[in-house]
N, CA, C and O atoms as a printed pandas DataFrame, in Angstrom:
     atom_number atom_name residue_name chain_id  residue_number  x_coord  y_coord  z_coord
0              1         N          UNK        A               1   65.523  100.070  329.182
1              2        CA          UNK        A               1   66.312  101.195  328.702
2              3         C          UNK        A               1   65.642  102.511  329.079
3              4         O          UNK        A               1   66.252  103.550  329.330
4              5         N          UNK        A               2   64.293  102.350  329.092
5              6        CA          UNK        A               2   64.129  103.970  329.412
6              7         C          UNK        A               2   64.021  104.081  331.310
7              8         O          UNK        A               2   63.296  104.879  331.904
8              9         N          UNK        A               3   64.731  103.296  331.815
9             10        CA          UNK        A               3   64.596  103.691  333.196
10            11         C          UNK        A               3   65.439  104.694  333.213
11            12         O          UNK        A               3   65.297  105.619  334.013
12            13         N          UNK        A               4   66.821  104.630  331.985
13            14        CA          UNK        A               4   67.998  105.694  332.116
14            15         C          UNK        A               4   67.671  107.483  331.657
15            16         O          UNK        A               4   68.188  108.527  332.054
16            17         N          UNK        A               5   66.785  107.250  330.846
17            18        CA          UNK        A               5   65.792  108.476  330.467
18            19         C          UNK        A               5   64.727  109.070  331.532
19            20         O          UNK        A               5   64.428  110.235  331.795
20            21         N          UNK        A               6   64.259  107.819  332.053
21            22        CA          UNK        A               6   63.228  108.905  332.727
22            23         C          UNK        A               6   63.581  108.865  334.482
23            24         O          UNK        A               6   62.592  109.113  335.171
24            25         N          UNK        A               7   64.854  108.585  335.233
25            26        CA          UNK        A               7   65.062  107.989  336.235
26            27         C          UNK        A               7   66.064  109.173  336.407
27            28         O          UNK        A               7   65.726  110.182  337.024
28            29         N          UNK        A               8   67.358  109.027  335.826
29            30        CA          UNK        A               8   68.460  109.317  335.985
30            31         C          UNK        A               8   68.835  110.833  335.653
31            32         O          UNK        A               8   68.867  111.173  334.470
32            33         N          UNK        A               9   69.059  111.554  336.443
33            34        CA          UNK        A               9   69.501  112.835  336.182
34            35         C          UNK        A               9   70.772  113.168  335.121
35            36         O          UNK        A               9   70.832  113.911  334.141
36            37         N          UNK        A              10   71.913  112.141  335.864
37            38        CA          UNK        A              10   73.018  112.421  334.853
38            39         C          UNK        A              10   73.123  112.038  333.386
39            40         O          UNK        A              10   73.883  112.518  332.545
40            41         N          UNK        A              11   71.882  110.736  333.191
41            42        CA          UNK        A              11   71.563  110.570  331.760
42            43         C          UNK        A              11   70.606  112.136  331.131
43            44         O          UNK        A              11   70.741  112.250  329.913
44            45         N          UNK        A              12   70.163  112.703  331.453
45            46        CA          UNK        A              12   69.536  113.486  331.028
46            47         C          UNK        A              12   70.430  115.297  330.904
47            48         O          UNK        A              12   70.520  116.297  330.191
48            49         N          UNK        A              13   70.835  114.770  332.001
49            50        CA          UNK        A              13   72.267  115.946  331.926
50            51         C          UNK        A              13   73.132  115.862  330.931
51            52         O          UNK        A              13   73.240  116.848  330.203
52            53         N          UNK        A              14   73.785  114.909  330.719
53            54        CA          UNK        A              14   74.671  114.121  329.306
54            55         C          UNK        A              14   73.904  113.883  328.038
55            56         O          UNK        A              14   74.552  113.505  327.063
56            57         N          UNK        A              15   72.484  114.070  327.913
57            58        CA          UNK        A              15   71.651  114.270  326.517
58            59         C          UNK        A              15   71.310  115.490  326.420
59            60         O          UNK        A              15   71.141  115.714  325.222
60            61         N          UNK        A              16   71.062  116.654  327.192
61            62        CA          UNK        A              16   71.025  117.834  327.098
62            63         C          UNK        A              16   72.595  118.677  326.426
63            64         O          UNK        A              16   72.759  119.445  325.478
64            65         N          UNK        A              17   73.610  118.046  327.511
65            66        CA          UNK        A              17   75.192  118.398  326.668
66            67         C          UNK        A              17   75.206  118.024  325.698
67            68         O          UNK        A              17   75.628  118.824  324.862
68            69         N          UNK        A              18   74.852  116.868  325.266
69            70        CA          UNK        A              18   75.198  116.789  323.947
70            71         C          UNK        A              18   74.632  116.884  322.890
71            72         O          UNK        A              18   75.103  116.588  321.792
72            73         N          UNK        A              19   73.290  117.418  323.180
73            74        CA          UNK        A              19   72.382  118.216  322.164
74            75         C          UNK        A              19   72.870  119.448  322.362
75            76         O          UNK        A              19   73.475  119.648  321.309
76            77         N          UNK        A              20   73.002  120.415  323.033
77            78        CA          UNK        A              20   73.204  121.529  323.089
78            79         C          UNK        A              20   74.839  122.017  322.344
79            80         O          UNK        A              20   74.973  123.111  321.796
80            81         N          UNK        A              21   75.555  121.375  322.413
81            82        CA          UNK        A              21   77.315  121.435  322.238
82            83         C          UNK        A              21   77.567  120.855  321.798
83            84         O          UNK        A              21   77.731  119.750  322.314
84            85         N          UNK        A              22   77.926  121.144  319.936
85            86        CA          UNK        A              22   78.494  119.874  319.368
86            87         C          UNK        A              22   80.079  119.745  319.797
87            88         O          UNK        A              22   80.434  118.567  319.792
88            89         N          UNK        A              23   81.162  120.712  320.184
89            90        CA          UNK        A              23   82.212  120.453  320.544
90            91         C          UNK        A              23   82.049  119.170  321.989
91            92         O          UNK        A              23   82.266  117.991  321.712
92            93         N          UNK        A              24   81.750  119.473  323.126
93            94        CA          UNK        A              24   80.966  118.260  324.050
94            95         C          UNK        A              24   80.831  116.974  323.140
95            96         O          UNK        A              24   81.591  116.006  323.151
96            97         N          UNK        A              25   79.575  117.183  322.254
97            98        CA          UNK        A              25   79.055  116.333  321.631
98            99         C          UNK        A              25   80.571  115.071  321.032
99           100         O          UNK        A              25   80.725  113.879  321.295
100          101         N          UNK        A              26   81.678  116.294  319.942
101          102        CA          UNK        A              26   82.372  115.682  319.295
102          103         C          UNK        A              26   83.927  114.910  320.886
103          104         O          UNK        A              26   84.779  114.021  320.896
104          105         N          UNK        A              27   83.502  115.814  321.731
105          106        CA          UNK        A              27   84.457  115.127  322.677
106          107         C          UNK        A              27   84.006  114.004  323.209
107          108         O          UNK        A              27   84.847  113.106  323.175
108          109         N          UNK        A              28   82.441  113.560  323.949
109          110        CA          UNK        A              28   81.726  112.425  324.145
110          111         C          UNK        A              28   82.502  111.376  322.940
111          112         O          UNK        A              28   83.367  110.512  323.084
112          113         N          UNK        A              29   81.870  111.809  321.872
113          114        CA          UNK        A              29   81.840  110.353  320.698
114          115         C          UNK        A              29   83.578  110.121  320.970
115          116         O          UNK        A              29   84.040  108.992  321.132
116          117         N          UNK        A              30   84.350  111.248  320.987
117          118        CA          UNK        A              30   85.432  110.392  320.832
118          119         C          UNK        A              30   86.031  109.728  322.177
119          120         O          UNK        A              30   86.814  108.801  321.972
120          121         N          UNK        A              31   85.803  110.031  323.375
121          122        CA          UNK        A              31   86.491  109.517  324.301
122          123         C          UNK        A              31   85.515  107.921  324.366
123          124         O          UNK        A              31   85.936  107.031  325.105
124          125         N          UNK        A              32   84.269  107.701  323.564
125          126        CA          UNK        A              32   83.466  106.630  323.391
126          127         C          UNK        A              32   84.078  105.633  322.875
127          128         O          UNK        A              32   84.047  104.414  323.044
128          129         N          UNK        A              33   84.772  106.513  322.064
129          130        CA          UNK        A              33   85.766  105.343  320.725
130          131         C          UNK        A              33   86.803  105.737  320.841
131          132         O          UNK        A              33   87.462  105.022  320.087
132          133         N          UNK        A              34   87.570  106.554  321.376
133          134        CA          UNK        A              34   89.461  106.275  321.507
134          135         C          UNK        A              34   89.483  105.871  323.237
135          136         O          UNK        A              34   90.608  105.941  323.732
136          137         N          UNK        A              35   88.540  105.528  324.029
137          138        CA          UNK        A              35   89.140  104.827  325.337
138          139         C          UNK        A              35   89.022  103.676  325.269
139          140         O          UNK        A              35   90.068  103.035  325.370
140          141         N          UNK        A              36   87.696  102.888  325.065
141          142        CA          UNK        A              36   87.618  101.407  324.087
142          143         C          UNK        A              36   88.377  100.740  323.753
143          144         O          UNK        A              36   88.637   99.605  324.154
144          145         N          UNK        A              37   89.243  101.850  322.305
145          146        CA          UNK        A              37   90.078  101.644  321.607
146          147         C          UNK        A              37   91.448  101.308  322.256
147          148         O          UNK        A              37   92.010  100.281  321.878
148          149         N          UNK        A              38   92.060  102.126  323.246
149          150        CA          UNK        A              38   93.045  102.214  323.449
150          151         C          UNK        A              38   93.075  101.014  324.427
151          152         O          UNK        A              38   94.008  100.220  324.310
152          153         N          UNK        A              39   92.155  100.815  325.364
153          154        CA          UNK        A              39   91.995   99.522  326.210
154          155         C          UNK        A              39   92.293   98.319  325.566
155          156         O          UNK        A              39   93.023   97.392  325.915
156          157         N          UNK        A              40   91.482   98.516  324.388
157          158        CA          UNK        A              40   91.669   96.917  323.982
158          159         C          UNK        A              40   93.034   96.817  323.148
159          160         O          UNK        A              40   93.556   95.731  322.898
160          161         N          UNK        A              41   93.557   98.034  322.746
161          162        CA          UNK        A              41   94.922   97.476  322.220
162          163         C          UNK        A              41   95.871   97.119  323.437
163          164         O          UNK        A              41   96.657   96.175  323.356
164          165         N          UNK        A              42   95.772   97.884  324.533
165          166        CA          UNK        A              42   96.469   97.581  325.871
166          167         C          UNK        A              42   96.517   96.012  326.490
167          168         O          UNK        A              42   97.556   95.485  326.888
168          169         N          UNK        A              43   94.938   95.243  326.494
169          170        CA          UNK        A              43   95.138   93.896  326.245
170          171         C          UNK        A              43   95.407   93.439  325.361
171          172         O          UNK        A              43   95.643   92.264  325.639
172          173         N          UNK        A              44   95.540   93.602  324.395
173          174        CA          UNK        A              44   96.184   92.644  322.870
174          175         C          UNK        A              44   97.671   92.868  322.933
175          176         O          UNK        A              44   98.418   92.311  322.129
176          177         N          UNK        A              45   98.175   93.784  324.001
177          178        CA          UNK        A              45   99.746   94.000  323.884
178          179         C          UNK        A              45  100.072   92.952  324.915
179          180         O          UNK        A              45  100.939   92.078  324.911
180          181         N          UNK        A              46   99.077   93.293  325.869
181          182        CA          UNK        A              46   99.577   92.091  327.430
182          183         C          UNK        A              46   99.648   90.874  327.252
183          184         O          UNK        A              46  100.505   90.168  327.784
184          185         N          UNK        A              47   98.542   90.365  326.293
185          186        CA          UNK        A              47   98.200   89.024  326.077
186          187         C          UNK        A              47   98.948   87.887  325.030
187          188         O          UNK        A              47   99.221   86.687  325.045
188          189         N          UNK        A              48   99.104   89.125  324.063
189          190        CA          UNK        A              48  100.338   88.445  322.999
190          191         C          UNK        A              48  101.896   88.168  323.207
191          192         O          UNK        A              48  102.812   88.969  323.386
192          193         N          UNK        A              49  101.898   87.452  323.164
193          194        CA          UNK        A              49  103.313   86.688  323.441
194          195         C          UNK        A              49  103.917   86.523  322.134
195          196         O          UNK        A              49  103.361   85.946  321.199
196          197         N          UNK        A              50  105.234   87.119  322.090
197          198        CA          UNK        A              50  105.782   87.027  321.103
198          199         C          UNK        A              50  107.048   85.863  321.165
199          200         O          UNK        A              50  108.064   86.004  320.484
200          201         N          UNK        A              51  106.841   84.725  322.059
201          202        CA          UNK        A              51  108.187   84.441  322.336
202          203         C          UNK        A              51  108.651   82.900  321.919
203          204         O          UNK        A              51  108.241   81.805  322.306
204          205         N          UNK        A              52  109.452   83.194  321.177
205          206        CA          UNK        A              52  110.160   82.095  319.923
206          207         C          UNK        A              52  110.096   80.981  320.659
207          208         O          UNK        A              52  109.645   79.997  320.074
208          209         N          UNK        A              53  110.524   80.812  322.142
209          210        CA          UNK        A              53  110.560   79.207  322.621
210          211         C          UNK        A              53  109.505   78.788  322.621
211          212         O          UNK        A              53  109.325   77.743  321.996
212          213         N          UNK        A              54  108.463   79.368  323.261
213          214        CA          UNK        A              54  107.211   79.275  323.090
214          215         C          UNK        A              54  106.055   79.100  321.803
215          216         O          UNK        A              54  104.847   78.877  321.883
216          217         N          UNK        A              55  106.711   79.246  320.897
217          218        CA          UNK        A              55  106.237   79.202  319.158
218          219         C          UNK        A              55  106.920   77.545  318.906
219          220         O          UNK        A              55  106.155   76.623  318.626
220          221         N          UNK        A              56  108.079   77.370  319.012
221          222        CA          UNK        A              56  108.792   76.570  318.408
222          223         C          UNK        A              56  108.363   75.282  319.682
223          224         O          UNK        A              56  108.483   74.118  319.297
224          225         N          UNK        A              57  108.017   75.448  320.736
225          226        CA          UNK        A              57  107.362   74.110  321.909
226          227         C          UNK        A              57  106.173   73.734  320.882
227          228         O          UNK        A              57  105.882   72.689  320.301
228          229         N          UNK        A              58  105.583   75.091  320.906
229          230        CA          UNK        A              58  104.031   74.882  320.378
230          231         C          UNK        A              58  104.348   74.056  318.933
231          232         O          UNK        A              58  103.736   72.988  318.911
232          233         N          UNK        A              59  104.978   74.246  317.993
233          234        CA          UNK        A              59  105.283   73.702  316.968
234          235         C          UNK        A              59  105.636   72.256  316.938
235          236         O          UNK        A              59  105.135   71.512  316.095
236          237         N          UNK        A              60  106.652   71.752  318.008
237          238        CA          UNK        A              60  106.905   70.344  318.556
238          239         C          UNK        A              60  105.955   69.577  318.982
239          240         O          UNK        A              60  105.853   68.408  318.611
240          241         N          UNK        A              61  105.259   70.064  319.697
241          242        CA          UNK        A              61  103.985   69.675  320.231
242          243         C          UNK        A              61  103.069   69.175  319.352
243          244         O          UNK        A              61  102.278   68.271  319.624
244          245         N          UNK        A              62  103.158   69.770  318.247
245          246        CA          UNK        A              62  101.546   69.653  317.923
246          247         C          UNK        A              62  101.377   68.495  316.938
247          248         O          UNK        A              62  102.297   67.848  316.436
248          249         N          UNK        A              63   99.769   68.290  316.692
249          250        CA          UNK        A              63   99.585   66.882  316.120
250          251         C          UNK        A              63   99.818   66.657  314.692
251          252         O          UNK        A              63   99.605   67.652  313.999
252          253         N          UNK        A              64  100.154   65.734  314.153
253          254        CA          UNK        A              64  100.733   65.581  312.694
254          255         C          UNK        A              64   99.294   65.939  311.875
255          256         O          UNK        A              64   99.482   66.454  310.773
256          257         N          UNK        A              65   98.023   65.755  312.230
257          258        CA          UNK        A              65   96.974   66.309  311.535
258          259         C          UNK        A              65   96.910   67.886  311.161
259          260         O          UNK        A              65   96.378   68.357  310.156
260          261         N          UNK        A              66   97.602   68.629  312.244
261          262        CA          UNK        A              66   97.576   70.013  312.363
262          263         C          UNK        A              66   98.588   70.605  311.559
263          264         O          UNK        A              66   98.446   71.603  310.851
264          265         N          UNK        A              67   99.772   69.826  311.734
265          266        CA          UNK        A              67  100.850   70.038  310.617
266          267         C          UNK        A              67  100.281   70.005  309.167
267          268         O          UNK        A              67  100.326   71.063  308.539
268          269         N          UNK        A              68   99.802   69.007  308.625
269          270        CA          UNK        A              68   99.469   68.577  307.867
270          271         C          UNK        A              68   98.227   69.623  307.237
271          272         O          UNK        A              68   98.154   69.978  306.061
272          273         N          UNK        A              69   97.429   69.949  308.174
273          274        CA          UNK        A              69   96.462   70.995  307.456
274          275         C          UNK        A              69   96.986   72.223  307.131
275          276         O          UNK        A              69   96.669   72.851  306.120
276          277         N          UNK        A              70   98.320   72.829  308.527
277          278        CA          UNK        A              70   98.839   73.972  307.430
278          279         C          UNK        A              70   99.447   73.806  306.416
279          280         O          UNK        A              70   99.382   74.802  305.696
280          281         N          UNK        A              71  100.078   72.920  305.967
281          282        CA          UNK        A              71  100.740   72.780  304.893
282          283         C          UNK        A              71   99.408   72.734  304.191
283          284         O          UNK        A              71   99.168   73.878  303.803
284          285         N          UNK        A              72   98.586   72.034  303.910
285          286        CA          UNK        A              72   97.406   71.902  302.909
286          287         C          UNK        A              72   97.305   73.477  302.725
287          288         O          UNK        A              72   97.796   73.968  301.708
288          289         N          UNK        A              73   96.625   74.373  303.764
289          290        CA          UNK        A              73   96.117   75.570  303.604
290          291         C          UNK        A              73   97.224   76.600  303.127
291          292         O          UNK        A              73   96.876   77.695  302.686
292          293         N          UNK        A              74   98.582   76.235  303.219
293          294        CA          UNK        A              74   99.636   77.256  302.813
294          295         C          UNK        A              74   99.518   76.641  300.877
295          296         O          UNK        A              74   99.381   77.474  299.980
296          297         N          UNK        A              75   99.587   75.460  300.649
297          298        CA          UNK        A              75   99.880   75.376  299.386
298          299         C          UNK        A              75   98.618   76.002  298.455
299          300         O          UNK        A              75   98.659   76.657  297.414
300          301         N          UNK        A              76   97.336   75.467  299.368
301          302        CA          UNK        A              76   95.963   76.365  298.567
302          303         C          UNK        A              76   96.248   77.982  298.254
303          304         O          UNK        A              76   96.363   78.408  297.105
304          305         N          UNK        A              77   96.350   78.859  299.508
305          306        CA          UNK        A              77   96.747   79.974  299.719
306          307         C          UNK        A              77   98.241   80.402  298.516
307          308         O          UNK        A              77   98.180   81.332  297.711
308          309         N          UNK        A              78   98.907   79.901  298.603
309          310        CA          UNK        A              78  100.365   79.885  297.268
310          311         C          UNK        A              78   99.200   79.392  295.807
311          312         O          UNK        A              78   99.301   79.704  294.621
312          313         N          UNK        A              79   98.393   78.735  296.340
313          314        CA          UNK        A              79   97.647   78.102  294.616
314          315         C          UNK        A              79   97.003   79.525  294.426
315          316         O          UNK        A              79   97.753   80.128  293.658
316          317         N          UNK        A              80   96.329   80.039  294.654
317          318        CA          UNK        A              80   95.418   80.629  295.113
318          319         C          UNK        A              80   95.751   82.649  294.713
319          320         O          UNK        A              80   95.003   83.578  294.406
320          321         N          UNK        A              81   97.317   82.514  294.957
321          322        CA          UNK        A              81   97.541   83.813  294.740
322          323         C          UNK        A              81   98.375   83.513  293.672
323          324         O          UNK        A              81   98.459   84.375  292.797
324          325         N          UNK        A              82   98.747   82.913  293.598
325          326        CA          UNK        A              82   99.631   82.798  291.492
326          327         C          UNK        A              82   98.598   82.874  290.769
327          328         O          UNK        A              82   98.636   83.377  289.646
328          329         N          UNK        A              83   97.280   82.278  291.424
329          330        CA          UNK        A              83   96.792   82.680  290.199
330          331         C          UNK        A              83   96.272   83.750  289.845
331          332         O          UNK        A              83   96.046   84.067  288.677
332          333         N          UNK        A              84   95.970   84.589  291.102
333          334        CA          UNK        A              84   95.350   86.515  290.611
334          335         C          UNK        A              84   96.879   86.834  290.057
335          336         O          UNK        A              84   97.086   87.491  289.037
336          337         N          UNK        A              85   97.861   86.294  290.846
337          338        CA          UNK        A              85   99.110   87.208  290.199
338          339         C          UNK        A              85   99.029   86.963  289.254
339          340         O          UNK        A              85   99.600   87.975  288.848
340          341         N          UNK        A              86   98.641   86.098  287.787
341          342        CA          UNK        A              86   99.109   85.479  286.842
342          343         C          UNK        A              86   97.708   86.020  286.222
343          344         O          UNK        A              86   97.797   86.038  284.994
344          345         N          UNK        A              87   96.287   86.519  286.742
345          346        CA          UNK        A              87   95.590   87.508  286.710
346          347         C          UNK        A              87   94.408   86.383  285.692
347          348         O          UNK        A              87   93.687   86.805  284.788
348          349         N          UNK        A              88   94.478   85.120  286.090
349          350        CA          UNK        A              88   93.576   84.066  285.726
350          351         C          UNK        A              88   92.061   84.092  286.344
351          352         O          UNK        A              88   92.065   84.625  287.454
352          353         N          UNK        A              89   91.042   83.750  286.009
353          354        CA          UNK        A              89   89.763   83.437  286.405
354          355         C          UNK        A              89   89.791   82.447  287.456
355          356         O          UNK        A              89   90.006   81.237  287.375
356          357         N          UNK        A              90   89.522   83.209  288.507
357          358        CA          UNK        A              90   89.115   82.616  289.439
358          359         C          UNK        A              90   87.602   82.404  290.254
359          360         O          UNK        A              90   87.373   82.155  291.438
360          361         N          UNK        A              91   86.509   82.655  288.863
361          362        CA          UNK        A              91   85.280   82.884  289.694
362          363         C          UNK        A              91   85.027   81.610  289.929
363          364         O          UNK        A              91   84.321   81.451  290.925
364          365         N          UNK        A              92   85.357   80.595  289.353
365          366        CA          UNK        A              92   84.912   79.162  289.547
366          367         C          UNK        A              92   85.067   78.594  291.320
367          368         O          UNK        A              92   84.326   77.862  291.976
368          369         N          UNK        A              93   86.477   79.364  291.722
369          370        CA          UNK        A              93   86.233   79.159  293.014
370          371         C          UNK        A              93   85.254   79.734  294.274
371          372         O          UNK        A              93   85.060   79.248  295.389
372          373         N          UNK        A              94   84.691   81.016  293.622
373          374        CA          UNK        A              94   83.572   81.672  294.536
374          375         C          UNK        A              94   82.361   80.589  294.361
375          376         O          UNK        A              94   81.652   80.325  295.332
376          377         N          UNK        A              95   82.193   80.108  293.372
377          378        CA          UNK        A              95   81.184   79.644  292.792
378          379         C          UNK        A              95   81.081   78.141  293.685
379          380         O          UNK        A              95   79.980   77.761  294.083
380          381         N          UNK        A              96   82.442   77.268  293.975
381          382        CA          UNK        A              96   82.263   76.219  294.729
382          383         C          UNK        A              96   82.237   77.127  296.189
383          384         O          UNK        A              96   81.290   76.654  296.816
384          385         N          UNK        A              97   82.622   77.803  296.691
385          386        CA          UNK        A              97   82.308   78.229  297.799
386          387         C          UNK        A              97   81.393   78.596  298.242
387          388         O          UNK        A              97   81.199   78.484  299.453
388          389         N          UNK        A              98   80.313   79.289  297.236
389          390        CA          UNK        A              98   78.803   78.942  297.489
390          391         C          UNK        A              98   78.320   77.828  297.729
391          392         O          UNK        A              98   77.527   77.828  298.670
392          393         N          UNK        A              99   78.504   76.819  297.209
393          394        CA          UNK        A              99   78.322   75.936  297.347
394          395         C          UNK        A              99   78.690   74.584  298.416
395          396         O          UNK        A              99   78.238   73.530  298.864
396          397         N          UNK        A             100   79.648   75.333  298.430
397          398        CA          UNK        A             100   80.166   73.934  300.422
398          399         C          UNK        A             100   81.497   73.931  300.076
399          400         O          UNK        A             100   82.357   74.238  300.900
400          401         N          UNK        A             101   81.843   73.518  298.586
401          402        CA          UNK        A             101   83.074   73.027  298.306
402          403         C          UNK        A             101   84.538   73.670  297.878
403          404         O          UNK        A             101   84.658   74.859  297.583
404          405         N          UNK        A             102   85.597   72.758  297.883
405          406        CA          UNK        A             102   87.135   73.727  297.924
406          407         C          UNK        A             102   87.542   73.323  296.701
407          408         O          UNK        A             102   87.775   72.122  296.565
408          409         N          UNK        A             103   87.659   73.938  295.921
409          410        CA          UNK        A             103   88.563   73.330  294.960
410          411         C          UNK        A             103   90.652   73.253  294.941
411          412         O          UNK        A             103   91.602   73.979  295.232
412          413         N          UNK        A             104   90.391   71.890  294.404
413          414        CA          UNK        A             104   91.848   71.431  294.358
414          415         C          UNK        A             104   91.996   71.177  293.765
415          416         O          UNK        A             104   91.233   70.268  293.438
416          417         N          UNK        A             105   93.015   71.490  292.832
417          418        CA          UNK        A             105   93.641   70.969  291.880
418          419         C          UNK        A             105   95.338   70.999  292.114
419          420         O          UNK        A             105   95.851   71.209  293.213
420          421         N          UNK        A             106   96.066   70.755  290.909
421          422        CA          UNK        A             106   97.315   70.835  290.947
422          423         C          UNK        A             106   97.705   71.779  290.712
423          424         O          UNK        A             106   96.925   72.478  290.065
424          425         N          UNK        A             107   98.907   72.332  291.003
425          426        CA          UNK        A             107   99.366   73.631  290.976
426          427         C          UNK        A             107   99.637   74.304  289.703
427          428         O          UNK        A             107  100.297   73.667  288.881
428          429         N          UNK        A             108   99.243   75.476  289.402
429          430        CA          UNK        A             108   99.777   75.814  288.018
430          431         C          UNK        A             108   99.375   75.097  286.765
431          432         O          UNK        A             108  100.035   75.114  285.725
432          433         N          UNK        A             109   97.663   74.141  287.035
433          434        CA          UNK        A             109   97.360   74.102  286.071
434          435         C          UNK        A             109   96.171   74.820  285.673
435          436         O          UNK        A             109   95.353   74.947  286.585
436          437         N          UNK        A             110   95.848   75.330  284.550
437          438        CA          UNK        A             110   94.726   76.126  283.861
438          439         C          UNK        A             110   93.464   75.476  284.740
439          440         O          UNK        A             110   93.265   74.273  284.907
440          441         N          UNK        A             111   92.590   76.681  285.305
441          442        CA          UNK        A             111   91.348   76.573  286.012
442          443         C          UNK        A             111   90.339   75.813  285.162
443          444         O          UNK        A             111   89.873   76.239  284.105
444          445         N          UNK        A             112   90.025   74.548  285.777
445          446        CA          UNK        A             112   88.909   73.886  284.841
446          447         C          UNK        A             112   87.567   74.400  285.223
447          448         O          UNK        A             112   87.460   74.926  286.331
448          449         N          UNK        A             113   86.372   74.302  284.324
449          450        CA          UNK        A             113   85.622   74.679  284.753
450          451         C          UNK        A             113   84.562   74.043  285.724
451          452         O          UNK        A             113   84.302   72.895  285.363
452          453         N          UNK        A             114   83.983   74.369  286.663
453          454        CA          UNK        A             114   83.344   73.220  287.559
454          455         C          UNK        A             114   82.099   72.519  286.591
455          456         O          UNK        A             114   81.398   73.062  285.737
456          457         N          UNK        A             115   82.115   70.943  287.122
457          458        CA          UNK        A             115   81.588   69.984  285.912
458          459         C          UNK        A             115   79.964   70.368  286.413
459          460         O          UNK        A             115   79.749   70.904  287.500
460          461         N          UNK        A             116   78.874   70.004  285.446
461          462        CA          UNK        A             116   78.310   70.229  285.798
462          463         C          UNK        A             116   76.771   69.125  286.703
463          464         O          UNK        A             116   76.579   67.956  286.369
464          465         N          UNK        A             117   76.226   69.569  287.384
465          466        CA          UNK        A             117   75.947   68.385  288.212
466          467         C          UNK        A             117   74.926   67.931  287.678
467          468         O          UNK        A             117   74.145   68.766  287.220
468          469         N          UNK        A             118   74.538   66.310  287.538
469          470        CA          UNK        A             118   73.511   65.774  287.161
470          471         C          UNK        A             118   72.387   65.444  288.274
471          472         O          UNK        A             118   72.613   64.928  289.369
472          473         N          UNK        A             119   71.267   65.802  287.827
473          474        CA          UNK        A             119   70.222   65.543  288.519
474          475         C          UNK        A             119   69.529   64.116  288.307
475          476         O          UNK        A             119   68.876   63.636  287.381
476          477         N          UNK        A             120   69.925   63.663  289.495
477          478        CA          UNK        A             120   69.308   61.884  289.342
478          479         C          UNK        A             120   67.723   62.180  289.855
479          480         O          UNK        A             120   67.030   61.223  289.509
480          481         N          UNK        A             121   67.130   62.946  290.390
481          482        CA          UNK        A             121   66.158   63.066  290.740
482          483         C          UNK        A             121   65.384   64.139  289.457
483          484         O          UNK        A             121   65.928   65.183  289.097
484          485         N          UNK        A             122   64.215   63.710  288.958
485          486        CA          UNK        A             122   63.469   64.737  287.684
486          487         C          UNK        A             122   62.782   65.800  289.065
487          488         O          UNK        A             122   62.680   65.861  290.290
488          489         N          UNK        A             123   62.438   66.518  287.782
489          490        CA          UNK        A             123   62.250   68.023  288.552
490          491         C          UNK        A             123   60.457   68.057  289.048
491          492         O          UNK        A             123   59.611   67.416  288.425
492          493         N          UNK        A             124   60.218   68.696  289.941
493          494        CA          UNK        A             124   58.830   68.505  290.415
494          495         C          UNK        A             124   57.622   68.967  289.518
495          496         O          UNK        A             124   56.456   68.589  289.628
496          497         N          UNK        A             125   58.153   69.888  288.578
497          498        CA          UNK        A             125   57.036   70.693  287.858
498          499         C          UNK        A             125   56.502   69.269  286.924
499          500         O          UNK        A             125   55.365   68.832  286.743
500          501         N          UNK        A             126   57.638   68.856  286.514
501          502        CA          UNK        A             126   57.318   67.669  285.465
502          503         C          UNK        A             126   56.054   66.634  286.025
503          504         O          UNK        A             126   55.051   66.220  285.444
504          505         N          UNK        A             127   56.565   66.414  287.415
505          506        CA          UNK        A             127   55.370   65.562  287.927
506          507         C          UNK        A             127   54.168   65.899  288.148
507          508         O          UNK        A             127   53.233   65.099  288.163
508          509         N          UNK        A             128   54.065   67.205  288.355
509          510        CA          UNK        A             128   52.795   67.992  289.018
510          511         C          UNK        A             128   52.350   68.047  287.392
511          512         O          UNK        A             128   51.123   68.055  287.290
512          513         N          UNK        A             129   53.028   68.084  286.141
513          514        CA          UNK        A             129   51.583   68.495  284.669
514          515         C          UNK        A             129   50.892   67.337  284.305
515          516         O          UNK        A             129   50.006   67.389  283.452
């Protein structure tokens, strides 16, 4: 990185502008971040396909496992928001998500609380007194 500092004239020309001129300065940062910007929405317009035959092939196509998981993930997602709508405790699910796990239950019933886990193995301090 500092070959561009101590090598390059126009790097040093372009750190002098933009120490010296914050208008420069504020035109740099933005053509930094609205040309970027505008590029990559330009590919996300080219690339996205919006086109129904093409949705509904893809839909025919696909494997009954894949079916099957959106439906799983749409009914979690429907579980999932009745219950903030309905404005219930839901920390129990952050709490298995720390942890690895999803909770499932049936729909629309009262959040149980997660059970708690037994330790088949005793704890080390015990062995070490």
């Amino acid at each position: 990185m500092s070959i561009l500092w101590e090598k390059s004239e126009t790097w040093r020309w372009l750190v002098r502008k933009t120490r010296d001129s914050k208008p420069f300065f504020l035109a740099f940062a933005t053509v930094c971040g609205v040309v970027p910007g505008v590029i990559g929405y330009c590919v996300m317009q080219v690339t996205n396909s919006r086109n129904e035959q093409l949705e509904a092939q893809l839909r025919r196509n696909a494997r009954p496992e894949s079916l099957k998981m959106g439906q799983v993930n749409r009914e979690r997602l429907a579980e999932y928001l009745g219950e903030l709508q309905r404005k219930e405790d839901t920390n129990d699910r952050y709490v298995a998500a720390l942890r690895g796990e999803t909770l499932t239950r049936n729909p629309y019933v009262r959040i149980q609380p997660i059970p708690k886990q037994t330790d088949s193995q005793p704890d080390n301090k015990e062995q070490h007194k």
